[in-house]
N, C-alpha and C positions, 0 to 999 in steps of 0.2 A: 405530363410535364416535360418542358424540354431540357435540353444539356446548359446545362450553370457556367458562366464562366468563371475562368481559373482564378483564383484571387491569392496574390502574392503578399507577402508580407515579409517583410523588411527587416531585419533587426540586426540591433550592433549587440555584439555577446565579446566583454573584453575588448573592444578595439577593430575587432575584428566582423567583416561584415557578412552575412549568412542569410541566401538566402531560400525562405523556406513556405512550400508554393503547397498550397491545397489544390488541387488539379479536380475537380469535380466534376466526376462521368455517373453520369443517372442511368438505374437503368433503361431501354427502350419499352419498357412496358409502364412506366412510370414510379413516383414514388413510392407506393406501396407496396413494390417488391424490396424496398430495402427493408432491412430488418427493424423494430425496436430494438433496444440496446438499454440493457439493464445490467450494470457490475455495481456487483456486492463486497463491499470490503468488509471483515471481519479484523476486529484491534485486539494483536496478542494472542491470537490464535495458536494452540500446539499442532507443533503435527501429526499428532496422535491425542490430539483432543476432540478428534470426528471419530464417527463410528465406522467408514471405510476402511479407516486408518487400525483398525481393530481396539476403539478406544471404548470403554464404558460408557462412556457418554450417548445417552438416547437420542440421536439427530437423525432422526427417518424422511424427514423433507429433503437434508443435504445430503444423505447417505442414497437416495431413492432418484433424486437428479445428478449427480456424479457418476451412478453405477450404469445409469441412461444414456451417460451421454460422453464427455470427452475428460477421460480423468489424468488430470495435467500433472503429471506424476515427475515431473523432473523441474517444474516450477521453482523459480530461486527471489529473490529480493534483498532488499538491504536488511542490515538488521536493526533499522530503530527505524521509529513512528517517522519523523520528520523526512528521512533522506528516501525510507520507499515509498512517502505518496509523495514527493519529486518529482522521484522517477516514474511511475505510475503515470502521474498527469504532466509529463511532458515527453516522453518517448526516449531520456535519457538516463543515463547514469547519473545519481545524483553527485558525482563529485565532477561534473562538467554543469551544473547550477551554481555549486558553492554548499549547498546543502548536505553533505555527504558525512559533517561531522556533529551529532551529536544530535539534540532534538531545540523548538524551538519553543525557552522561558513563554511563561505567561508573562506580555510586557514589554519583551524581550525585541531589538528594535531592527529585525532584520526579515525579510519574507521572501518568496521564490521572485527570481529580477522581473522585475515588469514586460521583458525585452524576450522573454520566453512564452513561445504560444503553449494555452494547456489543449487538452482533452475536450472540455468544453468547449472551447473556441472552435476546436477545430469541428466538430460537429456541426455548432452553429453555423459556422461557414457552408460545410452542406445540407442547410435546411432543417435540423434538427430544433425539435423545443427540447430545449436543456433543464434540468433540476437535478437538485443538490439536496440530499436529506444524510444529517449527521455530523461528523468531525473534519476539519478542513487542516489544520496544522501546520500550515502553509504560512504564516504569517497575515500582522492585521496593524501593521505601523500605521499607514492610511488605508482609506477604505479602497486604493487602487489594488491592494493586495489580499485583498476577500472576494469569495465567489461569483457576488454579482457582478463583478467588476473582469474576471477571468472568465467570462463566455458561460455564464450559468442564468437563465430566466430568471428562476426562482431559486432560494435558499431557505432552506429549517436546519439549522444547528448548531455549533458552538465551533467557537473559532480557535482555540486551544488545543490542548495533547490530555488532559482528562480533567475529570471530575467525579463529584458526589453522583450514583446513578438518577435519586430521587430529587435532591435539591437544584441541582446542575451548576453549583457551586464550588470555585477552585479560588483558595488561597484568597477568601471570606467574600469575592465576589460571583457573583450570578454569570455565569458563560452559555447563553442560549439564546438566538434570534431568531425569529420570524421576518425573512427580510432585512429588511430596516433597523429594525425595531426590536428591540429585549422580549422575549417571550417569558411569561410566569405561568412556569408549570409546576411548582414545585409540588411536590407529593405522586409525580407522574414518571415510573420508570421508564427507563429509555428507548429501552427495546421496544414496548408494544407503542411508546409514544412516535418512534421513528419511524414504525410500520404504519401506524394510521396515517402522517404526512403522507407518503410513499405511497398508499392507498389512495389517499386523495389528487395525487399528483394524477395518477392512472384514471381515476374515473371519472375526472375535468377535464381527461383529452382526447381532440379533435382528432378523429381518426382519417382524418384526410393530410396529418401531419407525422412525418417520424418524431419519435419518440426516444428522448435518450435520459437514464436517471443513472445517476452514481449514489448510491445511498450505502454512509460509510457507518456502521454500528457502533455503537461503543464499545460494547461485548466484544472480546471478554478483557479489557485491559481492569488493572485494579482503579478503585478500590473493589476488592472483593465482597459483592451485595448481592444477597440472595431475591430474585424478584418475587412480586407476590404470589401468591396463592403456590410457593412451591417448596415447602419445607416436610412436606410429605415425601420427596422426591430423594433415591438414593437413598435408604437408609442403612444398607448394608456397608457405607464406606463409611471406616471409622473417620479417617483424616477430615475434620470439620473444614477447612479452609479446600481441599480437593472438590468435598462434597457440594460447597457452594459453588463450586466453580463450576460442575457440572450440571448444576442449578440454572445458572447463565446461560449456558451452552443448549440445555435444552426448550431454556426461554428463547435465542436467540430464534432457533429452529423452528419454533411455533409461528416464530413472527416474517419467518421465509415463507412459510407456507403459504400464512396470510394474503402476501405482495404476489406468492403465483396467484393462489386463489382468485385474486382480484384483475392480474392479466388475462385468464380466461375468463370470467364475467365479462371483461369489454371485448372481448374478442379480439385479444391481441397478441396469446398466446402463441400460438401456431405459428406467427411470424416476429418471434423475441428470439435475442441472442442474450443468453445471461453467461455473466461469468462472476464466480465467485474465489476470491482468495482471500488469504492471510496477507494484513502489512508485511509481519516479520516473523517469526519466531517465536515461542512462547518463553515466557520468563520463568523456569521452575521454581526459581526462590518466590513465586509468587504460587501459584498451585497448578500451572501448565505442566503439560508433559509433550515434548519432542523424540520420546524415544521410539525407533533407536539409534536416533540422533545423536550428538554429543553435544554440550553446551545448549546457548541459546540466546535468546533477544541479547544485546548489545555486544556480541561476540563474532568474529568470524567462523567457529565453528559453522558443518551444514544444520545445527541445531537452530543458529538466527538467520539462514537464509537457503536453504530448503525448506519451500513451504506447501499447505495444502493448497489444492485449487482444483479447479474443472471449469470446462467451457459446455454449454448447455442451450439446444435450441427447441423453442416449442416445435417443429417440426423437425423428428429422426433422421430424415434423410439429408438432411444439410451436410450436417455432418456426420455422415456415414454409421449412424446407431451407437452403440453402444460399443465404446473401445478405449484403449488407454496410450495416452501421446508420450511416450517416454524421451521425448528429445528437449535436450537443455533449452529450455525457456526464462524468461526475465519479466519481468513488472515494466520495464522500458519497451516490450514488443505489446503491448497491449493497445496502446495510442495506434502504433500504422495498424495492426489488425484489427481494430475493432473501425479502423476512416477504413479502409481496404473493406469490410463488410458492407463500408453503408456505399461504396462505391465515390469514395473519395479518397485520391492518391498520396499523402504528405511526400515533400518531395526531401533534398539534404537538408541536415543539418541536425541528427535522429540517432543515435545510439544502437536503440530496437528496428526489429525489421520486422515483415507483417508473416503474421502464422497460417495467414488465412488459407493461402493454396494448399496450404500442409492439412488444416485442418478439415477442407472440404475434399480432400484428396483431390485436389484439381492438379497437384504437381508434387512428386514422391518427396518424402521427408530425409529420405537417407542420406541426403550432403549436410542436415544438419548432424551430424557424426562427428561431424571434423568442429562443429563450433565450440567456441570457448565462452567463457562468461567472467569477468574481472565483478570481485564480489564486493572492492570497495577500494578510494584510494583514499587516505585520509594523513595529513603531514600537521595535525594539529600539535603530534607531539612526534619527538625527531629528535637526534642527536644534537641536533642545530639548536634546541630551543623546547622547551616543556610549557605552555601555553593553557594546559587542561588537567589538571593534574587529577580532576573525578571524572574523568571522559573519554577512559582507554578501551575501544571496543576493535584493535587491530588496525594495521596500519596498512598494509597491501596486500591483497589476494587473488586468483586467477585460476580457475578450474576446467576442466576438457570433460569430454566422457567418464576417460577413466582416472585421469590425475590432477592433483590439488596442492599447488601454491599458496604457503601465505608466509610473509614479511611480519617478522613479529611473533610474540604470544599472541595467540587469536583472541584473549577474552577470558573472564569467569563472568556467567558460570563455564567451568571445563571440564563437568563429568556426564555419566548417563543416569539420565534423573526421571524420578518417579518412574520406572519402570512397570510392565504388568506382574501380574499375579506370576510366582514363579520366577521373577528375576530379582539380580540385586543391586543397589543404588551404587553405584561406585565413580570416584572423584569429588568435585568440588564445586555442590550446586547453588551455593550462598553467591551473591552477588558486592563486591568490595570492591571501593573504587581503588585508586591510585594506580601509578605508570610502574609498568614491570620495571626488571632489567633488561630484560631482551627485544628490543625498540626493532630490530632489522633482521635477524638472521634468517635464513630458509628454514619451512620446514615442509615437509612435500609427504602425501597420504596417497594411496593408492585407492581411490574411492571405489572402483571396478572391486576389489575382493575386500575392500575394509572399510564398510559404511559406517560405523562406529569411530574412523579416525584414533584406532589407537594404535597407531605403528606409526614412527616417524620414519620413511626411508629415504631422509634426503642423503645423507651421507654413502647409501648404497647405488645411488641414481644419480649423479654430478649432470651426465648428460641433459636429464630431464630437468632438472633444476635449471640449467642452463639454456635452454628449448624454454622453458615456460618464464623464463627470466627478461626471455628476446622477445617472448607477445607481452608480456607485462611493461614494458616500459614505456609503449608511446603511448598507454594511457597514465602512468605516471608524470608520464614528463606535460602532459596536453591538462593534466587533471587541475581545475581553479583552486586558489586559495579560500580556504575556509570562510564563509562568512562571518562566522560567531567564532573565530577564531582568540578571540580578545574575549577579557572580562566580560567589560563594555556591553559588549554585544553578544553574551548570553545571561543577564539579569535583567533582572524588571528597570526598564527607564523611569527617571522618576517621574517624566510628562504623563508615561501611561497609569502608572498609580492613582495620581492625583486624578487623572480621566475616570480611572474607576471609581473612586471615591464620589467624584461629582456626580456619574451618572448610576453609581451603586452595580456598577457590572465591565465586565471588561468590556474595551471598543477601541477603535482606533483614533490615536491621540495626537494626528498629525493631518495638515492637510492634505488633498489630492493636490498632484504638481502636474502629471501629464495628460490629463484629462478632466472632466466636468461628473463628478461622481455622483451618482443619482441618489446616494444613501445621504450625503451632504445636504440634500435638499428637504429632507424629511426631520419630524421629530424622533431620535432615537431610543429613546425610553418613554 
């Protein structure tokens, strides 16, 4: 095959114009040296809900691919569903979308801007067949803001932030597509149901074509649902709600296995690049455990955004065998490194930067040392104005190697929860909404000797507080206003109710404006 040309694309973000250039260099041997490209999102994931992580939980597919291959040990993300797959599928921070606060209502009338390339697109631009199997939560106002529509071939899943695992019902409608079209599966758990897609995806394709699948699990967000055939599983954990969680967890496993199993069947293994991570953070007032984390999902503790992950290629030497990447990573470097694998360059307008040379050793990792990582900006609530009054998950944060900023109480939960065998639960792992007192002040952790964050040493450090206060601002000052900032626009619109009602399942209840929407064309139920 020969060399692609660059294909630019244009976009106004705010007013302001940006432009952001897929540059596509093939390689000289053709396409079949690029890799496949398989990332696996897990929903709700602890960080010590894997077995690497030294968790109970029986996960031998992802403990057995992690320990092989590159375990992304200092991996970070947002801490709610909505703002990490943002950032995830567009190479940014989600509070330079507008997405950065909170998650997005079933109904709810706001989606990632049309005007932002994802993940998918940029693939598609270099030749990839795209598919989509799982959770998108990206919004579904019109069908310009669902996946087929954002650079994806095909889609199997639901367009919301959860459901029933078996009925695939939230808030008494049906949230499940096939494409187009409403799928009725009901009585079909999720996990082996996602994995059969995902399966099918694999062994319909053309191996004369790269290959790219995002398949995001439901597993393990709640409701907490034991899948079948596994109530045999764990019986020695009294805690009934833990116990099914680890139920999930080793369902989930099974059904990894599966999707490898089925990339070496096509012989496609050997040349796959998987990467597996958590959105966010596990919620312990649900049955995750982060420890020895502190806090977790909707918090800026590193409990909601230090997460589990690895990067994993059918062939070892890619990436150098079996080792561990300890250098601060984000959900926002995933997009250039995984276009940088298939040999496609994204150019500005990018948050993340690509890991690739880091991760093939093609160029030393040790200047990422000095990198920083801003964990989140969010002014939904501010001296200025209380807007959220159940949707306080911290207000500004900023971390280095060894030291950790954040603006505000970070969050509850705020303690160390569900701990192993031998330790003890300590703080405040229940989850309660409403806005602290303390909206702004510093408080700085020494993450380098005090991974648990229970030592406040800002008042000991002025300096540092003042040093992380000077990289914290010009993303404060640059960061968008909230989308869902307003009521308004984080409830159910009454257009999309009534759409559900008519079609008995949620869909998008508005027409496409900047384009000719192909789901438009079709019967949808």
């Amino acid at each position: 095959a020969g060399a692609r040309a660059p294909l630019a694309v244009a976009m106004v973000l705010r007013g302001a114009v940006v432009i952001f250039q897929f540059a596509v260099a093939l390689a000289a041997s053709g396409r079949a040296a690029r890799p496949h490209i398989v990332v696996i999102l897990a929903d709700d994931l602890g960080y010590r809900d894997v077995g690497w992580h030294g968790s109970e939980a029986h996960t031998p597919v992802l403990d057995g691919l992690a320990k092989a291959g590159l375990e992304l040990s200092n991996w970070h993300g947002h801490s709610i569903c909505t703002p990490s797959r943002a950032s995830l599928m567009t190479g940014r921070y989600a509070f330079h979308t507008g997405l950065q606060h909170s998650f997005i209502q079933p109904g709810a009338p706001v989606g990632l801007p049309l005007d932002v390339p994802t993940m998918a697109e940029g693939m598609k631009a270099a030749g990839y067949k795209t598919h989509m199997v799982g959770k998108w939560h990206l919004g579904m106002t019109t069908w310009e803001y669902t996946p087929l529509e954002r650079g994806f071939d095909t889609f199997f899943g639901y367009l919301g932030g959860g459901e029933d695992y078996y009925t695939h019902d939230t808030d008494d409608f049906v949230d499940l597509r096939d494409g187009c079209k409403v799928a009725h599966e009901s009585g079909h758990y999720s996990a082996p149901l996602f994995a059969d897609r995902a399966i099918e995806r694999i062994q319909g394709h053309d191996l004369q074509d790269s290959f790219f699948l995002y398949l995001a699990f439901q597993s393990v967000h709640a409701p907490i649902e034991a899948p079948p055939n596994s109530s045999h599983l764990y019986p020695h954990v009294t805690d009934e709600r833990r116990r099914t969680m680890l139920q999930m967890l080793t369902a989930m496993d099974i059904e990894i296995g599966r999707v490898v199993e089925a990339l070496k069947a096509k012989g496609m293994w050997e040349n796959t690049l998987m990467w597996f991570g958590a959105d966010n953070g596990g919620p312990p007032y649900v049955a995750n455990s982060n420890w020895p984390l502190r806090g977790g999902k909707w918090t800026m503790w590193q409990g909601g955004a230090h997460l589990a992950a690895f990067a994993h290629h059918g062939n070892p030497e890619v990436l150098g065998g079996a080792r561990e990447f300890p250098f601060l990573a984000h959900h926002m470097d995933l997009l250039p490194t995984l276009l940088d694998a298939a040999g496609a360059k994204p150019g500005s307008g990018l948050d993340g930067q690509s890991l690739w040379p880091y991760w093939t050793n093609a160029q030393s990792a040790e200047s990422l040392r000095n990198r920083s990582l801003v964990l989140n900006v969010d002014q939904t609530n501010t001296r200025s104005g209380i807007h959220d009054p159940d949707g306080w998950a911290g207000y500004a944060g900023i971390r280095t190697e060894e030291w950790k900023l954040v603006l505000g109480f970070p969050g509850v939960p705020d303690g160390l929860c569900r701990p192993p065998e031998g330790h003890k639960e300590t703080g405040d792992c229940g989850h309660h909404q409403g806005i602290p007192e303390d909206l702004d002040s510093p408080h700085l952790y020494h993450l380098a000797s005090d991974v648990s964050e229970s030592h406040d040493v800002a008042h000991d450090h002025p300096d540092v507080v003042k040093s992380l206060m000077e990289m914290l601002k010009p993303h404060m000052d640059s960061a968008f206003t909230p989308l869902n900032k307003d009521l308004k626009d984080r409830t159910c619109a009454a257009e999309a109710e009534k759409a559900a009602k008519k079609h008995g399942a949620w869909t998008p209840w508005k027409p496409c404006t900047t384009r000719s929407c192909r789901c438009e064309e079709v019967i949808v139920v």
